[in-house]
C-alpha positions in Angstrom: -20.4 -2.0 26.4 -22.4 -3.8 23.7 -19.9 -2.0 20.6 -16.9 -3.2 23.0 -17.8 -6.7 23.3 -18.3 -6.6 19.2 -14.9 -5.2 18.9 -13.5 -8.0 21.1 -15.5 -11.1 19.6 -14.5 -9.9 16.2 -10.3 -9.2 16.8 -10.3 -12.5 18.4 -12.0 -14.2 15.2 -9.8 -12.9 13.5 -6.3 -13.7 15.3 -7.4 -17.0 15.3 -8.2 -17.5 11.7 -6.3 -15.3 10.3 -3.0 -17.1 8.1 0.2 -15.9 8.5 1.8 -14.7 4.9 5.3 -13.3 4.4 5.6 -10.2 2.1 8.3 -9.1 0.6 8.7 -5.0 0.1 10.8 -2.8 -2.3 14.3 -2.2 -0.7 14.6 1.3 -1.7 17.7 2.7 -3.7 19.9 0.0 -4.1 23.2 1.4 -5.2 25.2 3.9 -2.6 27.9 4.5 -5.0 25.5 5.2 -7.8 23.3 8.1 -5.6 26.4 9.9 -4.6 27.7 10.5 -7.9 24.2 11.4 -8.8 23.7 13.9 -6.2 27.3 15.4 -7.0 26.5 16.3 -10.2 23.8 19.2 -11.6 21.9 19.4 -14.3 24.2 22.6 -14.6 27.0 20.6 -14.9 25.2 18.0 -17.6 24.7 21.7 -19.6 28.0 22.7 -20.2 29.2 19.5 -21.0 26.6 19.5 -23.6 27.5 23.3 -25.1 31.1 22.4 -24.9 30.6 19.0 -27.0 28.2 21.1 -29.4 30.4 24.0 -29.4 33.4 22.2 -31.3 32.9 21.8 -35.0 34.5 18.5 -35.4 31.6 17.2 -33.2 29.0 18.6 -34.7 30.3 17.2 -38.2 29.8 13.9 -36.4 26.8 14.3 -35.5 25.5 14.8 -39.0 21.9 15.0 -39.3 21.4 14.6 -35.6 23.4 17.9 -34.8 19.7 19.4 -34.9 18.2 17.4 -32.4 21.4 17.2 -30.0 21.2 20.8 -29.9 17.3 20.9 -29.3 18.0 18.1 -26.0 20.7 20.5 -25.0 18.4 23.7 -25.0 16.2 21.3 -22.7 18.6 20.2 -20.4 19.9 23.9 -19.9 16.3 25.3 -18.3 18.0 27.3 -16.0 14.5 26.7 -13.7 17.2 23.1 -13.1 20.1 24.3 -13.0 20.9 23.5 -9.5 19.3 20.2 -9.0 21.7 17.2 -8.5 20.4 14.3 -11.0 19.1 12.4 -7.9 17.1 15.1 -6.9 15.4 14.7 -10.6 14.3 11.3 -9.5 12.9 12.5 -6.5 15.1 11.0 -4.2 17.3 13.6 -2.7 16.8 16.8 -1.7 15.3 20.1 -4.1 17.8 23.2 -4.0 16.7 26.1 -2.0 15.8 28.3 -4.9 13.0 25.5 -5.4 12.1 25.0 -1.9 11.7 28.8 -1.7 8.9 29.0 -4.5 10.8 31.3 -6.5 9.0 29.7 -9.4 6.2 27.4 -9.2 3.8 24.9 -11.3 6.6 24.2 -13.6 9.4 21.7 -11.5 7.2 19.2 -12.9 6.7 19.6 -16.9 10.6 20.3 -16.9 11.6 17.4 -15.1 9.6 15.2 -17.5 11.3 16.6 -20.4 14.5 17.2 -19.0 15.1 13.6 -18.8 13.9 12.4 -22.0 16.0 15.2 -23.4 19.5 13.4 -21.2 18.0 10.3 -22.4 18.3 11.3 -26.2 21.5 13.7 -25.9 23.5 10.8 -24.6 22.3 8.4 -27.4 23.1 11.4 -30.2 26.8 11.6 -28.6 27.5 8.2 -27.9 27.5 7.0 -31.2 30.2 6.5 -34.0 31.8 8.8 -35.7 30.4 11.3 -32.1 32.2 9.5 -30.0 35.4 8.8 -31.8 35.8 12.1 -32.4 35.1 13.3 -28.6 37.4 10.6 -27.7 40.3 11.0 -29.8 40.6 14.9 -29.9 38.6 16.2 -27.0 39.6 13.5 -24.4 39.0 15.5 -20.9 35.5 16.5 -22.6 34.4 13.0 -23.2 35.7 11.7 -20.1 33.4 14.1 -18.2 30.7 13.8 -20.7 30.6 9.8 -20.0 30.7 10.3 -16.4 27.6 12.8 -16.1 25.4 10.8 -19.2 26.5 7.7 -18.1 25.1 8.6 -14.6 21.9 10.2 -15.7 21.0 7.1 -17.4 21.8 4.6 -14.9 19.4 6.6 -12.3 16.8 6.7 -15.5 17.6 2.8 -15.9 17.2 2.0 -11.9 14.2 4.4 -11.6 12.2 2.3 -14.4 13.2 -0.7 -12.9 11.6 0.7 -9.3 8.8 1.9 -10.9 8.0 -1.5 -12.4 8.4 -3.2 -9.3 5.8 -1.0 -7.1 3.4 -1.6 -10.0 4.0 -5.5 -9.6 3.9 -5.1 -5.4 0.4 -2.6 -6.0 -1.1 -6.0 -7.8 -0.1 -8.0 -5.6 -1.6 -6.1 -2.6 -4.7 -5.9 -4.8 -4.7 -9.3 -6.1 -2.9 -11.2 -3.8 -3.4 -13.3 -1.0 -4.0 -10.3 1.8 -6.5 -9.0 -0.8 -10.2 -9.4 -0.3 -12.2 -12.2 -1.9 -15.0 -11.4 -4.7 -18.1 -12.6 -5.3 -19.6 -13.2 -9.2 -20.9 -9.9 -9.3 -18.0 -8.2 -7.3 -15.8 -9.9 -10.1 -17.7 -8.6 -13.2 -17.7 -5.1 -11.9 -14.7 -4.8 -11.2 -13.8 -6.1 -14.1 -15.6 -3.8 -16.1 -14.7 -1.2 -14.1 -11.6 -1.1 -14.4 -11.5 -1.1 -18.5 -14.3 2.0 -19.0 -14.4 3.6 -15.5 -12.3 6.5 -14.9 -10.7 6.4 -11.5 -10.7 2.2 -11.7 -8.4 2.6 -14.6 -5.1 1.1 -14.1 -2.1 4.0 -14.8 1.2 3.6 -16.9 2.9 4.7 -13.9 0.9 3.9 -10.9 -0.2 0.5 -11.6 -3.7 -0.8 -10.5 -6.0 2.3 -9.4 -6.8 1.8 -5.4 -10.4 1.2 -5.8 -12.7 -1.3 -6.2 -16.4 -2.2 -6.0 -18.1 -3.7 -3.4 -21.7 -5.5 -3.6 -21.5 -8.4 -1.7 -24.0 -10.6 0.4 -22.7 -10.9 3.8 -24.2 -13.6 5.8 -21.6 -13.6 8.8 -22.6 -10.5 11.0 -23.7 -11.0 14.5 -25.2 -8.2 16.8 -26.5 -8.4 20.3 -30.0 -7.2 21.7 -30.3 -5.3 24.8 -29.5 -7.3 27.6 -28.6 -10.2 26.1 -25.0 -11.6 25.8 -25.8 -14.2 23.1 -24.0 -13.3 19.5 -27.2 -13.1 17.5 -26.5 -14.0 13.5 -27.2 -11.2 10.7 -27.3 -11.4 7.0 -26.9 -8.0 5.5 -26.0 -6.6 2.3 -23.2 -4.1 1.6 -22.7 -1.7 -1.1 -19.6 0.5 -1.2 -16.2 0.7 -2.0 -13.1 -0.7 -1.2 -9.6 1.4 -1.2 -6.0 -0.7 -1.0 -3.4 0.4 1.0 0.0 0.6 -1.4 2.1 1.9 1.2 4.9 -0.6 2.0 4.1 -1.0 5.7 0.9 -2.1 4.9 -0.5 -5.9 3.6 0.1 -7.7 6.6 -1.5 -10.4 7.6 -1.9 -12.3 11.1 -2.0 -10.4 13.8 -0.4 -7.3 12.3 -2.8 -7.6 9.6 -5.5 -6.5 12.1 -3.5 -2.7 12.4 -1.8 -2.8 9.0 -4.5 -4.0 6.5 -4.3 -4.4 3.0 -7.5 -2.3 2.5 -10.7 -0.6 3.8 -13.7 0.1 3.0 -17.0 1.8 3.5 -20.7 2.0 2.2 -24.4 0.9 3.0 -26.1 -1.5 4.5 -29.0 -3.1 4.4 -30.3 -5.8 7.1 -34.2 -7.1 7.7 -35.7 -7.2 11.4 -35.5 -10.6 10.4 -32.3 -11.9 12.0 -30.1 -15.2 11.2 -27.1 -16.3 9.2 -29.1 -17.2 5.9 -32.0 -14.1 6.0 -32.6 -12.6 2.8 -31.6 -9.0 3.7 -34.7 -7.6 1.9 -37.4 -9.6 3.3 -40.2 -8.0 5.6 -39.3 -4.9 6.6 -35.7 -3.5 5.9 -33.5 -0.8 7.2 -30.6 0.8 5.6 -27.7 1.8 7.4 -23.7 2.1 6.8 -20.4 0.5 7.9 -16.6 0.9 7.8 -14.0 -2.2 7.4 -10.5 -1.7 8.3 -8.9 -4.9 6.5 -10.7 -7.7 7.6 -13.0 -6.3 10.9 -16.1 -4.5 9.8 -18.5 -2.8 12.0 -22.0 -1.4 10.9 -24.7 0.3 12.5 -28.5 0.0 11.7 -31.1 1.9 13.4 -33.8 -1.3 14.3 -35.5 -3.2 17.2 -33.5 -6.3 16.5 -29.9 -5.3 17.2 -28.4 -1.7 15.9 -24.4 -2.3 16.2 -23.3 -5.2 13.7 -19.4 -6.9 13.3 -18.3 -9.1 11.0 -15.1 -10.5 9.6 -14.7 -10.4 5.9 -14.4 -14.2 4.8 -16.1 -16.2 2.1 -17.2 -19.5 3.0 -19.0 -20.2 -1.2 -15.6 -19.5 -3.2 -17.5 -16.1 -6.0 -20.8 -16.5 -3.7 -20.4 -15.4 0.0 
């Protein structure tokens, strides 16, 4: 009974205080047109284009110098492991053949797919340059046409998939740093600082973005407990070391009411309270227990084994902007 009436004190806290913020969220693939060209054409089909163009000599006089390197990107871009994936399915957004769904070969989709589009990438550059493409134009016109179509395509999906994956890095700061993020104190703001330019694991990624994590040592003055028998929210100072994990995923970072079942983060660590209780107590003076808590966005609930109230809740807020 006493945990419920925590639970209850604390959700109405924070649907009362709680502001309500609009976020906006990544769309998804944006162009129809664009996906089903892309997932009607193979990386077998981007193949023999490629030894067809490389098989006529007046191409590879063209090409020159770069006749080398056209062939190396084509060599690439025929690993028969992708053969019969669609270029959409490359980017991970349609579905993998059944040879690949079956495991008939495994711990490699990934290396090839990184070098098989880097290898498109360069292949179209190599051909779609003068005197290349006069020459496919002018003499092998049903080649180029097809050619265009399947490079042209492979590099739009390249061109929207670096656009998408600059935008989840932007929306990953903003859940991290925005205003559904938690609020640091000094400390919290030097280590996390620090941690994430030297710590591995804090590090923000090329691809991902921010890393989830981040640092929590904070003086929390705004837990209240009750003792036994007694319905009167008693204050507690505590202090709480652990770590904090944002939520990326687009259905979460809501704020308001929804915010209390689709958070931006949560968290979990130690605790540390004094028998002492109030809303100012130094957590470490007299006699001290340790124990833990969870936070699930804003709601946090602790327990500490001691005479003065064992089940804590709190809502994360700061009332000293960097203090508590």
């Amino acid at each position: 009974m006493i945990l419920l009436r925590l639970a209850a004190v604390a959700c109405a806290a924070t649907l009362l205080t709680t502001p309500t913020v609009a976020r906006g969220q990544n769309a998804g693939f944006p162009d129809t047109l664009l996906a089903r060209r892309a997932d009607s054409i193979t990386v077998g089909d981007y193949c023999v284009a490629a030894r067809e163009a490389l098989a006529a000599r007046p191409v590879v006089r063209a090409l020159g110098a770069d006749s080398s390197d056209a062939r190396s990107n084509a060599a690439i871009i025929c690993n028969p492991l992708l053969t019969n994936f669609s270029l959409l399915a490359l980017t991970g957004r349609s579905a993998a053949p059944l040879a690949a769904v079956a495991r008939l070969q495994t711990n490699v989709y990934a290396a090839a797919q990184e070098g098989m589009l880097d290898a498109m990438s360069e292949f179209r550059a190599e051909v779609r340059q003068d005197p290349a493409r006069g020459v496919l134009r002018d003499s092998f016109p049903n080649l180029s046409t097809r050619l265009i179509r399947i490079s042209e395509t492979a590099h739009s999906l390249l061109v929207v998939q670096a656009r998408d994956g600059a935008i989840e890095r932007l929306s990953n700061y903003e859940r991290k740093l925005g205003p559904t993020s938690a609020r640091l104190n000094v400390a919290e703001v030097f280590l996390n600082y620090s941690a994430q330019r030297w710590i591995p694991g804090f590090k923000p990624t090329p691809l991902g973005g921010p890393s989830p994590l981040e640092v929590v040592a904070s003086y929390a003055p705004g837990y209240i407990t009750f003792e036994s028998g007694d319905k009167t929210p008693i204050p507690v100072s505590a202090g709480e070391f652990g770590f904090r994990w944002y939520l990326f995923g687009k259905n979460f970072g809501k704020s308001g009411a929804e915010g209390v079942l689709l958070p931006s983060y949560f968290a979990a660590g130690a605790l540390v309270a004094s028998d002492d209780n109030g809303a100012l107590v130094w957590p470490w003076r007299g006699r001290q227990h340790i124990g833990g808590y969870v936070s699930w966005g804003a709601i946090k609930v602790g327990y500490i084994h001691r005479p003065t109230g064992s089940w804590l809740v709190s809502k994360q807020f700061h009332a000293i902007p960097f203090v508590f």
